[in-house]
Backbone as CSV, one residue per row, in Angstrom:
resi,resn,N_x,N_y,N_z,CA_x,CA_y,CA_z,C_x,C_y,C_z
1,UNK,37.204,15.500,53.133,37.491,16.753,52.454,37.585,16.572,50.937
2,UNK,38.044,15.679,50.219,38.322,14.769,48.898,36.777,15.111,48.503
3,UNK,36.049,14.091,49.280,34.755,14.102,48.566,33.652,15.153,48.431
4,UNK,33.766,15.965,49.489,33.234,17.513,49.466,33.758,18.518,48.504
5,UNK,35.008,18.498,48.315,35.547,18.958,47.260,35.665,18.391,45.857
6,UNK,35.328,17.007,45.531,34.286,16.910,43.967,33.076,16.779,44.003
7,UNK,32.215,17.248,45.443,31.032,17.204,45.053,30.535,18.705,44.610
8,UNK,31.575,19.954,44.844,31.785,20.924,44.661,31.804,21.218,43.392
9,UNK,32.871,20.459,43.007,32.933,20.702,41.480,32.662,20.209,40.340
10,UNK,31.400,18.761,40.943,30.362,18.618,40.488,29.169,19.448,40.256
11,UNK,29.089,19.990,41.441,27.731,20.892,41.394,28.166,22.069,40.604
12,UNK,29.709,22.706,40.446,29.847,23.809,39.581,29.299,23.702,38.526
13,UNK,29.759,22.125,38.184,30.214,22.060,36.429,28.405,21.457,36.100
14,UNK,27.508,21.115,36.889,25.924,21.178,36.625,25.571,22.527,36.325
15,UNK,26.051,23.365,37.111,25.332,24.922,37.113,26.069,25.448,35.996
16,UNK,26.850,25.267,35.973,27.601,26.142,34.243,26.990,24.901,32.841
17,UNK,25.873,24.109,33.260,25.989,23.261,32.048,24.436,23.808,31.705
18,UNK,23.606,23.983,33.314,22.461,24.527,33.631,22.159,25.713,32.305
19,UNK,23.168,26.914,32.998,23.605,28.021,32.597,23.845,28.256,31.221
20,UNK,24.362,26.968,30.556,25.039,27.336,29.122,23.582,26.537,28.460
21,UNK,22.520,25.962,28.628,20.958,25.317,28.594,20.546,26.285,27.708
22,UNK,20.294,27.332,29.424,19.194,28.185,29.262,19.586,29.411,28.023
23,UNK,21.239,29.937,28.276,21.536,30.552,27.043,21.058,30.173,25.988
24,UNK,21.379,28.784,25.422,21.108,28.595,23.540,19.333,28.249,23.720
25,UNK,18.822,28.533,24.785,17.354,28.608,24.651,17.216,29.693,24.327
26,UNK,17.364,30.588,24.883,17.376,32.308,24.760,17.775,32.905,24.060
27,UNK,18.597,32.123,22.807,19.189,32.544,22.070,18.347,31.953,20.417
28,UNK,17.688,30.659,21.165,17.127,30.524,20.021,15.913,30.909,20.365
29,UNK,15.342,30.941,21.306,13.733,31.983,21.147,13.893,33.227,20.592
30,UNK,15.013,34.108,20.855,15.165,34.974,19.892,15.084,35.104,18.662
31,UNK,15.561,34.285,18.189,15.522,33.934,15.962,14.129,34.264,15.845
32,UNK,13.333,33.727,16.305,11.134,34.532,15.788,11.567,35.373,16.873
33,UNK,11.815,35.475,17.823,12.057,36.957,18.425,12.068,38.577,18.313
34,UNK,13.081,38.266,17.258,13.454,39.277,16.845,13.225,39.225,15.721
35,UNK,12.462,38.603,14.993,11.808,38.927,13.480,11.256,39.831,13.210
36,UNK,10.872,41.218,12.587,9.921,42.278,12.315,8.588,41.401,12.906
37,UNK,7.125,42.094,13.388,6.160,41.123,13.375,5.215,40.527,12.357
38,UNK,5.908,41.921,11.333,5.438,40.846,9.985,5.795,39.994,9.154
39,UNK,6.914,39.718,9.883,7.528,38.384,9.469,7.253,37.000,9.702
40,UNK,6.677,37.347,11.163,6.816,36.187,12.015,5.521,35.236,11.505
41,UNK,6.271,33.854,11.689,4.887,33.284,10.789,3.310,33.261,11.612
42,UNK,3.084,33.074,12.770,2.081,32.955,13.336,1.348,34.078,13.534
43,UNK,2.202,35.732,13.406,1.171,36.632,13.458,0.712,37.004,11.861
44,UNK,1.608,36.285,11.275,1.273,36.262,9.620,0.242,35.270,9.591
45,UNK,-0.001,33.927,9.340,-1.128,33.365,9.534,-2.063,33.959,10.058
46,UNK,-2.401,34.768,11.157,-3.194,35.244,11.906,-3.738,36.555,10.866
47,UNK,-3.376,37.248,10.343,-3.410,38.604,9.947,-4.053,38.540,8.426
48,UNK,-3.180,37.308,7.625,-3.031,37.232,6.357,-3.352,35.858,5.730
49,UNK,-3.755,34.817,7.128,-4.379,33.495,6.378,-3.151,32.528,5.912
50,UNK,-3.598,31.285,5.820,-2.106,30.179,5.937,-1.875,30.456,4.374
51,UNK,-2.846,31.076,3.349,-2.208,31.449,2.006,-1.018,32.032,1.942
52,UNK,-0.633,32.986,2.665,0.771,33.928,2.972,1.911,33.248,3.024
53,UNK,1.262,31.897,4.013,2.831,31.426,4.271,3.733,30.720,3.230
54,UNK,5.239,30.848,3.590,5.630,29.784,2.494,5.593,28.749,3.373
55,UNK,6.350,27.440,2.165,5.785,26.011,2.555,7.136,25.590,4.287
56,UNK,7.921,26.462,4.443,8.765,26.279,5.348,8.253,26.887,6.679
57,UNK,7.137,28.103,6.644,6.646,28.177,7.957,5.557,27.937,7.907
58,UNK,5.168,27.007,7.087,3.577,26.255,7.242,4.205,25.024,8.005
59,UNK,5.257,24.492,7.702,5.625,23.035,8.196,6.221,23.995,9.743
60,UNK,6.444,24.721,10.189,7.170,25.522,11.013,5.689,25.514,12.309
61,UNK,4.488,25.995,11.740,3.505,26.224,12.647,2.888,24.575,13.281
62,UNK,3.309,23.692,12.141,2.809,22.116,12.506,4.066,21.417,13.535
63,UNK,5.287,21.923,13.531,6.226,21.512,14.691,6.607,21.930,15.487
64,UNK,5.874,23.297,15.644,5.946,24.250,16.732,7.051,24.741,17.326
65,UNK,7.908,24.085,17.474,9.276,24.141,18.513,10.414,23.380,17.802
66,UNK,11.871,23.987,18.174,12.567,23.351,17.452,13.809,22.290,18.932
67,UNK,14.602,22.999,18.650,15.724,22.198,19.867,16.644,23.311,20.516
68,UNK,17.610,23.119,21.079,17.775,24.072,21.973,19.062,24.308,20.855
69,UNK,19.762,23.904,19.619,20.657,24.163,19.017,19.951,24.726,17.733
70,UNK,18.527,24.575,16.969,18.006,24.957,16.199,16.544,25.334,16.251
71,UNK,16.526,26.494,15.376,15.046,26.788,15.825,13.988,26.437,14.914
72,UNK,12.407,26.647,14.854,11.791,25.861,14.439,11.679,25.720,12.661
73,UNK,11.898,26.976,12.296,12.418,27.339,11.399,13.365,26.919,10.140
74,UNK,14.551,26.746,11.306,15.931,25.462,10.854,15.520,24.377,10.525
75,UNK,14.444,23.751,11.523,13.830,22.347,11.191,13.236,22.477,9.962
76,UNK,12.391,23.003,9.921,11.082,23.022,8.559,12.372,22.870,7.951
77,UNK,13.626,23.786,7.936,14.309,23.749,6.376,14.846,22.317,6.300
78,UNK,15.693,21.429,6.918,16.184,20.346,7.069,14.668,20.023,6.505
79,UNK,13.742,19.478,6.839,12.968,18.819,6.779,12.887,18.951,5.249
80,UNK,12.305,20.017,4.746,12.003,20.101,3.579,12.993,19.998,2.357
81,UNK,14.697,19.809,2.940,15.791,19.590,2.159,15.787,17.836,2.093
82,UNK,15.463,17.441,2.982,16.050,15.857,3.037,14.309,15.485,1.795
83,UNK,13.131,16.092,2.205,11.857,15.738,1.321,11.819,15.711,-0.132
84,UNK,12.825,16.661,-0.196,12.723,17.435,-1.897,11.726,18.015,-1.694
85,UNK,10.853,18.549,-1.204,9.563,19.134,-1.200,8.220,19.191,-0.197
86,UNK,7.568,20.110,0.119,6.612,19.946,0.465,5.216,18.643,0.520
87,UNK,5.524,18.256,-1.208,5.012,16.983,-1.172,5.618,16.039,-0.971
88,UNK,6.597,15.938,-1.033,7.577,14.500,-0.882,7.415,14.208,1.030
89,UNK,6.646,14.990,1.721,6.698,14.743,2.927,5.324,13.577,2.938
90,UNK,4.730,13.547,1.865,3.460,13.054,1.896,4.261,11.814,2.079
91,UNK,5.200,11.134,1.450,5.648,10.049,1.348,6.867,9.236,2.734
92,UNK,6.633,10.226,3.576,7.442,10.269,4.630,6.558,8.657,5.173
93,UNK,7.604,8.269,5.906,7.159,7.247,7.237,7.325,7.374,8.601
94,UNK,6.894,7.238,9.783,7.431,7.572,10.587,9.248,7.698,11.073
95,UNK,9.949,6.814,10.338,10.934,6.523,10.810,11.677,7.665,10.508
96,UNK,11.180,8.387,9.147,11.542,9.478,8.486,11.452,10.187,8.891
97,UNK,10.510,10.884,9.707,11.119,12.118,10.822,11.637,11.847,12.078
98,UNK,11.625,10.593,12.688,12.694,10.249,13.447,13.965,10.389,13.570
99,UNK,14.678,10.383,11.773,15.964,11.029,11.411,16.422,12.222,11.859
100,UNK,15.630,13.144,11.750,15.926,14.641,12.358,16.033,14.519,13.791
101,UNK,17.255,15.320,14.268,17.214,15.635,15.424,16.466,16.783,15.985
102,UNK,15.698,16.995,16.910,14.335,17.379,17.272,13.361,16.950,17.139
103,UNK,12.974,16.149,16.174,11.966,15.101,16.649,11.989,13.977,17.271
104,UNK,10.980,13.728,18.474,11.098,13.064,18.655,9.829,11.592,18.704
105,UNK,9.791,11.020,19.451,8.270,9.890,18.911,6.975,10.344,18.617
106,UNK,6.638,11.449,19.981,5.646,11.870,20.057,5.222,12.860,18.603
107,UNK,6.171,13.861,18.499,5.805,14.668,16.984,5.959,13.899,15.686
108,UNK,6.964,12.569,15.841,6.783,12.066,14.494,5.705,11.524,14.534
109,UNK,4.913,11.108,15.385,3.456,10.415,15.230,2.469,11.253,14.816
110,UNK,2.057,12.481,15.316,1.733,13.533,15.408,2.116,14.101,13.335
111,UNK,3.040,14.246,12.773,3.510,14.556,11.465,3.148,13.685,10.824
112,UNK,3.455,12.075,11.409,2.859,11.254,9.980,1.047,11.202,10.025
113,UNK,0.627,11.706,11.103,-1.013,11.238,10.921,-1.594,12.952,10.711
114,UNK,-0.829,13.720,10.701,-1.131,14.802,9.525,-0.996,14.693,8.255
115,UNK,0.304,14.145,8.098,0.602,13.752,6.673,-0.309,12.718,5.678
116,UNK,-1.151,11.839,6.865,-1.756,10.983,6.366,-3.005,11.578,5.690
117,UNK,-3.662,12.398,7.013,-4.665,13.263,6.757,-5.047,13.721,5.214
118,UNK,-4.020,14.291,4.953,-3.670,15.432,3.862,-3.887,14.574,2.575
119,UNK,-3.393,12.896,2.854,-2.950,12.358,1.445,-4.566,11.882,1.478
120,UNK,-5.575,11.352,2.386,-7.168,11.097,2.484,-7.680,12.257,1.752
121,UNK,-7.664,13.646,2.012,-8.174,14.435,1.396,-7.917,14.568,0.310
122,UNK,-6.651,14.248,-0.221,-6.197,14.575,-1.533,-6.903,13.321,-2.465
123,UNK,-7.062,12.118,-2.002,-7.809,11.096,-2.263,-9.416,10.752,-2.647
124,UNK,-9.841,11.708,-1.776,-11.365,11.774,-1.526,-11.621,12.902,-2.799
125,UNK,-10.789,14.120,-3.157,-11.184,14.724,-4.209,-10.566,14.277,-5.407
126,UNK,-10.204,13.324,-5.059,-9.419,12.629,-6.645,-10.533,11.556,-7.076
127,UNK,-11.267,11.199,-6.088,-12.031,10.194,-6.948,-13.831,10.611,-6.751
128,UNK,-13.700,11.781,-6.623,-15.654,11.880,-6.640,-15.963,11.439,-8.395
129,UNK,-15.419,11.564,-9.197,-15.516,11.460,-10.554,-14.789,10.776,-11.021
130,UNK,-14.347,10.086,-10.567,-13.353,9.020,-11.427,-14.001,7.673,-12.226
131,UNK,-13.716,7.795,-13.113,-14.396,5.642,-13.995,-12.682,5.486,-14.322
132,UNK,-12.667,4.096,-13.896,-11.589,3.198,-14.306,-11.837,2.196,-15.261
133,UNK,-12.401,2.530,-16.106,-12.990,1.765,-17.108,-11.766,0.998,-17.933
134,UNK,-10.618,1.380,-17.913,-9.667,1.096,-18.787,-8.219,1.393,-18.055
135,UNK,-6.986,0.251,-18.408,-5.791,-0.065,-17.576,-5.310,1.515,-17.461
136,UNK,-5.005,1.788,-19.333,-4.597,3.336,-18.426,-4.933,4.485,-17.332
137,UNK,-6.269,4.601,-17.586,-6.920,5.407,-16.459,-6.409,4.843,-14.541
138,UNK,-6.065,3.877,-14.971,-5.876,3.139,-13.573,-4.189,3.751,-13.474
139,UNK,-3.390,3.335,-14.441,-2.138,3.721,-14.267,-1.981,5.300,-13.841
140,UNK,-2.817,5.946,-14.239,-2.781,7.520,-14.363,-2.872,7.967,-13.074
141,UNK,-4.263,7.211,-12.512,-4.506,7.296,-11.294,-3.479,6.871,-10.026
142,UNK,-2.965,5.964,-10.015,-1.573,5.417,-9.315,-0.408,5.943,-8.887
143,UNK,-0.113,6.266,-10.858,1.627,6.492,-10.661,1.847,7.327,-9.472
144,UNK,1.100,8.473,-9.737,1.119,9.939,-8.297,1.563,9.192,-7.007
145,UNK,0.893,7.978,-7.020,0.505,7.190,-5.578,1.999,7.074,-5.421
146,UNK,2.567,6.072,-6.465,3.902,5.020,-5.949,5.061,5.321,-7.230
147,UNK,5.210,6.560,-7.567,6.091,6.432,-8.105,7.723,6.346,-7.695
148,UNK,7.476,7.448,-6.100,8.923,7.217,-5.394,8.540,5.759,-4.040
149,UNK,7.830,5.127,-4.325,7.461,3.836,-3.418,8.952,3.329,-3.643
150,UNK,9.856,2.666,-1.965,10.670,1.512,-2.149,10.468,0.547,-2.338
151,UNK,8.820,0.400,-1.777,8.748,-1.390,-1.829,7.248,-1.001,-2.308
152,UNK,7.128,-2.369,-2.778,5.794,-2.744,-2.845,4.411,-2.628,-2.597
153,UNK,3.364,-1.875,-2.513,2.419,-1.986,-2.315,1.059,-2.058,-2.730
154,UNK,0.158,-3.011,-2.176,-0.718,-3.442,-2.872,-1.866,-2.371,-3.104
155,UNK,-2.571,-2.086,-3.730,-4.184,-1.512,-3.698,-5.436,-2.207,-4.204
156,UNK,-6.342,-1.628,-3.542,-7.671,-2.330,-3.940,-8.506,-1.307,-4.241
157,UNK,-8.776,-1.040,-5.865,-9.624,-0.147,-6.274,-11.048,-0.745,-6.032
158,UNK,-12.347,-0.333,-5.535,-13.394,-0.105,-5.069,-14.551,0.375,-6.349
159,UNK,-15.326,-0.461,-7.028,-16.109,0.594,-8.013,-17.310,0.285,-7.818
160,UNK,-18.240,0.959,-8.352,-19.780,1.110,-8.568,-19.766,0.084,-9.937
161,UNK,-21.313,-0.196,-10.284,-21.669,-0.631,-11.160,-21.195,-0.287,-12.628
162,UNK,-20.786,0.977,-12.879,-20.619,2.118,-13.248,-18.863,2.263,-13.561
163,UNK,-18.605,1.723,-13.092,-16.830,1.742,-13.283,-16.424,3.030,-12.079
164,UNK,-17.280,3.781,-11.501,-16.801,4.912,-10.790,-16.351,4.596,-9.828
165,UNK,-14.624,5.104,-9.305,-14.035,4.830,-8.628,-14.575,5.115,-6.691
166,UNK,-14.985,3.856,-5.833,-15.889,4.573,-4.779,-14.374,4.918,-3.952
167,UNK,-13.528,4.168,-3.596,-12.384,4.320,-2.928,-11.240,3.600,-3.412
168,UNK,-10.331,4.352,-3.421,-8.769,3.532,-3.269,-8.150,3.501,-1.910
169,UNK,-7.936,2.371,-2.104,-7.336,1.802,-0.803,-5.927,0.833,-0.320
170,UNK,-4.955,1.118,-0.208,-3.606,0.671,0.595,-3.634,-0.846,1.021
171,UNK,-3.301,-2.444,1.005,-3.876,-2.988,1.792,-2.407,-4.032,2.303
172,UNK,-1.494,-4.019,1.578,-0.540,-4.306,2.508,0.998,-3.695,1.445
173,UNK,1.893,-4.092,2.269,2.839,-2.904,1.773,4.068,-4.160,2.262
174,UNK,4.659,-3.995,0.937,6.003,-5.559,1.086,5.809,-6.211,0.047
175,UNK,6.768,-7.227,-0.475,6.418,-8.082,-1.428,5.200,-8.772,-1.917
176,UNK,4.378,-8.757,-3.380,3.294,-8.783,-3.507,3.394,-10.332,-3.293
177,UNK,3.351,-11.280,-2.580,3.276,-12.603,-2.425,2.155,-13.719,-1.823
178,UNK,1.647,-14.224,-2.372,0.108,-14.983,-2.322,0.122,-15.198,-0.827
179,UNK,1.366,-15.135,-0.217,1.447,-15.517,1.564,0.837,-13.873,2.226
180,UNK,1.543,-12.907,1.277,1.006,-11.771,1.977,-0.387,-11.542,1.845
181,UNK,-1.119,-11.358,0.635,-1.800,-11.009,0.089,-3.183,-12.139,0.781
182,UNK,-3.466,-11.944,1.529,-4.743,-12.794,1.352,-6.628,-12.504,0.741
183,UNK,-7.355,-13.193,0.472,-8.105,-12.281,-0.129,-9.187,-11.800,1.048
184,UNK,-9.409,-11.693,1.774,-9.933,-11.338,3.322,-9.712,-9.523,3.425
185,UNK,-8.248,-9.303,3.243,-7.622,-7.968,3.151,-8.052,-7.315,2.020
186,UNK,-8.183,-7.790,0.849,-8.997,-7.427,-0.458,-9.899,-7.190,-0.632
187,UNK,-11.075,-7.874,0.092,-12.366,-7.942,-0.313,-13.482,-7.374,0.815
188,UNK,-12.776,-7.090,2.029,-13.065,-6.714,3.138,-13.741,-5.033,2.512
189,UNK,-12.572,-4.008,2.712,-13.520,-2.879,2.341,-14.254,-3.043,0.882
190,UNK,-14.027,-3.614,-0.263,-14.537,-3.933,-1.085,-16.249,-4.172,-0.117
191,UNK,-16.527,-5.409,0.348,-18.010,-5.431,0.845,-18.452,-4.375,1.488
192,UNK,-17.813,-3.848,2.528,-17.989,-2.910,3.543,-18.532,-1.579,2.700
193,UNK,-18.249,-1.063,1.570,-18.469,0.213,0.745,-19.357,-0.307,-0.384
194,UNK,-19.723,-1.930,-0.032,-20.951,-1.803,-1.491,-20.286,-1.916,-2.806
195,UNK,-19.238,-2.550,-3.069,-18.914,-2.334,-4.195,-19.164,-3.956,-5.209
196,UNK,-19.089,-3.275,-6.630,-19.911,-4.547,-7.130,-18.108,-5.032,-7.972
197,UNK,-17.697,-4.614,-8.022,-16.366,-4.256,-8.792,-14.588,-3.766,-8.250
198,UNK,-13.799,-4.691,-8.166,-12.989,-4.626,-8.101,-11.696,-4.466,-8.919
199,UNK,-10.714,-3.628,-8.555,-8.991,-3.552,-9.348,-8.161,-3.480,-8.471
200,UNK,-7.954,-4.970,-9.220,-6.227,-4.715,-7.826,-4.611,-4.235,-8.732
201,UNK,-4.094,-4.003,-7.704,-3.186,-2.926,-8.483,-1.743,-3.021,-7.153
202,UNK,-0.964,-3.157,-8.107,0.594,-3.039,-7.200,1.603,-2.332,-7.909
203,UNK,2.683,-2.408,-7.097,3.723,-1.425,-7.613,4.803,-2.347,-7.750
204,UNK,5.685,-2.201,-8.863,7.054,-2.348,-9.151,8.161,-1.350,-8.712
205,UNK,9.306,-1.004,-7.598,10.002,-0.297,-7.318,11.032,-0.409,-8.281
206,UNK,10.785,-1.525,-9.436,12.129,-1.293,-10.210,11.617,-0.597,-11.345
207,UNK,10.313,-0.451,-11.475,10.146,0.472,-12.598,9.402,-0.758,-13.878
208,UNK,9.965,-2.167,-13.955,9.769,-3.106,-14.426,8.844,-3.782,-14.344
209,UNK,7.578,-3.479,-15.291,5.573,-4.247,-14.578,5.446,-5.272,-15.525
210,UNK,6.892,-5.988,-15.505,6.455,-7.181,-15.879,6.302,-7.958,-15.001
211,UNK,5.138,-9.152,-14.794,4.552,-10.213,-13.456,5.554,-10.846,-13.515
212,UNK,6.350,-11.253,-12.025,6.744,-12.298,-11.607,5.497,-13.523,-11.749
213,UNK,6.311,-14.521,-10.866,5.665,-15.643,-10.720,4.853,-16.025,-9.937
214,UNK,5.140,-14.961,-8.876,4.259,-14.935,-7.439,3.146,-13.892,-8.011
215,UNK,3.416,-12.891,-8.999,2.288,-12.308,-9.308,1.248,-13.152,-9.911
216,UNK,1.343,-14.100,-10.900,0.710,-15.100,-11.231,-0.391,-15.650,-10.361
217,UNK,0.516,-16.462,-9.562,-0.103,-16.889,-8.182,-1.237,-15.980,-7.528
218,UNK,-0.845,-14.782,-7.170,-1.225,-13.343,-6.307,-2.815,-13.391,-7.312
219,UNK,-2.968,-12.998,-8.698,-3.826,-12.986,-9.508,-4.698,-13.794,-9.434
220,UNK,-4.591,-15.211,-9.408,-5.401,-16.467,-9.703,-5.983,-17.001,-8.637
221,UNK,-5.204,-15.922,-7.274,-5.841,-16.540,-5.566,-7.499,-15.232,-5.876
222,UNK,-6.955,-14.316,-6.130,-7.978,-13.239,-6.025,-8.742,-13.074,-6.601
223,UNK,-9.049,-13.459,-7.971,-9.913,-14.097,-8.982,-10.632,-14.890,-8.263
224,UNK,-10.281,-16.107,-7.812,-10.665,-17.209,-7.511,-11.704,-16.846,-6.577
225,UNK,-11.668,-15.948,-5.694,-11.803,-15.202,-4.159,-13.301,-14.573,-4.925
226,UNK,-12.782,-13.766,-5.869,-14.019,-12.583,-6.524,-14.881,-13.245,-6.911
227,UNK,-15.211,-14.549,-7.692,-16.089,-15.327,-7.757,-16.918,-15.912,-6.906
228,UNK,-16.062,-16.534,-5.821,-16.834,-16.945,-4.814,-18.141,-16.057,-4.131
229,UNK,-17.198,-14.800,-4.323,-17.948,-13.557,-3.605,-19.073,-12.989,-4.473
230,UNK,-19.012,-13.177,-5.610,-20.003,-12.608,-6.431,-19.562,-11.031,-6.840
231,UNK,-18.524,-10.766,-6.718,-17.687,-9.225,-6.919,-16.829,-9.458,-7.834
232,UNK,-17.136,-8.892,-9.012,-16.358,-9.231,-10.310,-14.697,-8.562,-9.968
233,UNK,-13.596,-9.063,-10.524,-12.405,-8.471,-10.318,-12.050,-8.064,-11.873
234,UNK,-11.965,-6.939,-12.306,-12.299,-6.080,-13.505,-10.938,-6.827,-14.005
235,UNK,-9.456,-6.269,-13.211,-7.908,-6.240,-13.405,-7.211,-6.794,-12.394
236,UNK,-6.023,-6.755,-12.593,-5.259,-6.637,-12.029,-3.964,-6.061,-12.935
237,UNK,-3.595,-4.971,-12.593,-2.101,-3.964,-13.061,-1.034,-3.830,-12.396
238,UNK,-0.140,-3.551,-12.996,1.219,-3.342,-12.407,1.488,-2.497,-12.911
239,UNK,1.839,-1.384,-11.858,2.506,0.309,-11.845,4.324,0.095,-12.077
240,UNK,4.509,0.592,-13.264,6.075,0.772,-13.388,6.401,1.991,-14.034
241,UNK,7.398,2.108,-14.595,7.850,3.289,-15.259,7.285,3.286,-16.864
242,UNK,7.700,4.212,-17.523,7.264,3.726,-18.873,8.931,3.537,-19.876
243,UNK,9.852,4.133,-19.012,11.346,3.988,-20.023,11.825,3.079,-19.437
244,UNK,11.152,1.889,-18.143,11.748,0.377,-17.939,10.585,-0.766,-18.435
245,UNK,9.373,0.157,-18.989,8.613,-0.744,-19.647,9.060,-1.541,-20.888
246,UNK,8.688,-2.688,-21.200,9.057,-3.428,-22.352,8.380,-3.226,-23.320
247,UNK,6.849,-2.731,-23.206,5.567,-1.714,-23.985,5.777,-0.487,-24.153
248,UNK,6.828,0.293,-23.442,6.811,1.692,-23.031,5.678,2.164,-22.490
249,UNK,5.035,1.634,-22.005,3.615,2.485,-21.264,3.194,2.699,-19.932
250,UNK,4.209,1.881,-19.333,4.391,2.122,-17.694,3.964,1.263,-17.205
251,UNK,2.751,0.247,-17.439,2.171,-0.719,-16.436,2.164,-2.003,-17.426
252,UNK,1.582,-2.807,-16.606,0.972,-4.115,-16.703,-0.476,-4.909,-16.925
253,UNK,-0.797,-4.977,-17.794,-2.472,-5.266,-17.749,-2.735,-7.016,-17.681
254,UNK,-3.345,-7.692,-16.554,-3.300,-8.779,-16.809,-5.151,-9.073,-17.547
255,UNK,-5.863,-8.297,-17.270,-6.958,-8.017,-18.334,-6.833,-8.338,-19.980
256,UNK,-5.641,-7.384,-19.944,-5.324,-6.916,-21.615,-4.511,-8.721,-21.783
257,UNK,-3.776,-9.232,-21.483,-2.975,-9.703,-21.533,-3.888,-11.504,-21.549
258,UNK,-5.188,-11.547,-21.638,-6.062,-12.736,-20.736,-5.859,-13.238,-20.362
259,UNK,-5.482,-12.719,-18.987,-5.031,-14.027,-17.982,-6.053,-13.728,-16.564
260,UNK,-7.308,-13.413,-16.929,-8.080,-12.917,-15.752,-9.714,-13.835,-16.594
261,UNK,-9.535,-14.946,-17.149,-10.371,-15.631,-17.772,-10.053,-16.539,-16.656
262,UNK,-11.574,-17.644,-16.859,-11.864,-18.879,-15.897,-10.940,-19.922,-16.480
C-alpha cells in the first residue's frame, strides 16, 4: 500500500510538471502570437523583404525557436547584448553560443557556419581589387580581421604577379611559434590558387607589433620555405594597435625593417 501510494504521487507530481511544460510553451508561442501580423517577423520578411527587418529578428528567423522560458525573440536580444552587435557575432566561436541557454550543439554549429559564411562573402568582395603593394595597405586590410582577436592568428595573404590580393586566408590560430607554424600550412593554398607572391601576417592581442623572438624564428623558417618554392615572400607584419605602437602606426613591418634579406 506504501508503494502504490508514492507511485501515486509520483505520477501526480509528473503530470503537474507535464502540465506546467506545456503552459510556458503556450505561453511563449503566444509572444509572435499575438503580435499584430505586421509585426511579426516572418510575415514581414515575406511581404517586405529581409531589408525591413531589424538586426534582432533577422538573427530571430536564423534560430527559429527559443526555450520554453524565452522566446525567440528574447534570444536574438541576449545574443546581440553579450555581441555588442550584429557584427561582433562575426567573431563568435562556437563555444560562444553555447553560453546561451537555448542553444544547444546542433544550432551553435548551424550559427557558427552561417557566421562563417557571411565573413567568406564579406572577404571575397573585399579583395576583387585589392594590391598589397605596401605594409600599410596590408594593416588596413587586417585590422577589421583581428582587432577584437584574443589570441593569435596567423594569415597568409595570396597575390598575383601584380600585388593583387587573390585570397586571404586563416592558417592557424594560437601562439605564432615556429612549432606551430609550419611552412606546409603556408604555402599549401598559396600553390593551390597560383600564386606567385606571398604576405604573412599575424596578430598581437596586446596591441604591441613589436616581434618577439619566436617571431624572428617564425620569419626566417618561412622565408627560407619561399625560396625553396620559388614563391617570393613580399612581408611579413604584425597587426597591433596604433596607441600601443612604439611607431604609432599599428603594425610591424619586417620588410621595412630588413630583416626579410638572404
Amino acid at each position: 500500500m506504501v508503494v502504490q501510494g508514492k507511485r501515486k504521487v509520483l505520477r501526480k507530481n509528473i503530470l503537474a510538471a507535464i502540465d506546467f511544460l506545456f503552459f510556458l510553451k503556450l505561453f511563449k508561442d503566444s509572444v509572435l502570437k499575438n503580435l499584430p501580423p505586421d509585426e511579426r517577423p516572418q510575415e514581414r520578411l515575406e511581404r517586405l523583404g529581409a531589408s525591413s527587418l531589424a538586426d534582432r529578428e533577422l538573427l530571430a528567423m536564423i534560430i527559429r525557436s527559443g526555450t520554453a522560458k524565452k522566446d525567440v525573440l528574447s534570444l536574438a536580444d541576449e545574443m546581440l547584448k553579450k555581441a555588442g552587435s550584429l557584427p561582433g557575432l562575426l567573431r563568435w566561436e562556437i563555444s560562444d553560443f553555447l553560453q546561451l541557454t537555448g542553444i544547444g550543439k546542433v544550432k551553435a554549429l548551424q550559427l557558427s557556419a552561417q557566421f562563417e559564411i557571411a565573413k567568406r562573402m564579406i572577404r571575397g568582395e573585399r579583395s576583387q581589387q585589392i594590391i598589397l603593394d605596401e605594409p600599410r595597405k596590408v594593416w588596413e586590410f587586417l585590422y577589421p580581421e583581428v582587432r577584437s582577436d584574443s589570441v593569435e592568428k596567423v594569415w597568409v595573404l595570396c597575390l598575383d604577379r601584380k600585388n593583387k590580393l587573390i585570397q586571404a586566408l586563416p592558417v592557424t590560430s594560437g601562439t605564432a611559434t615556429s612549432s606551430l607554424i609550419h611552412p606546409r600550412e603556408v604555402f599549401r593554398p598559396a600553390i593551390r590558387l597560383g600564386a606567385t607572391a606571398i604576405i604573412l601576417s599575424h596578430n598581437h592581442p596586446s596591441g604591441d607589433p613589436t616581434p618577439s623572438s619566436a617571431d624572428l624564428q617564425v620569419t626566417r623558417k618561412i622565408f627560407n620555405a619561399s625560396t625553396s618554392l620559388d614563391i617570393e615572400m613580399h612581408d611579413h607584419i604584425i597587426i597591433g594597435e596604433p596607441e600601443n605602437c612604439p611607431d604609432n602606426i599599428g603594425y610591424y613591418s619586417f620588410s621595412d625593417s630588413g630583416l626579410l634579406s638572404q
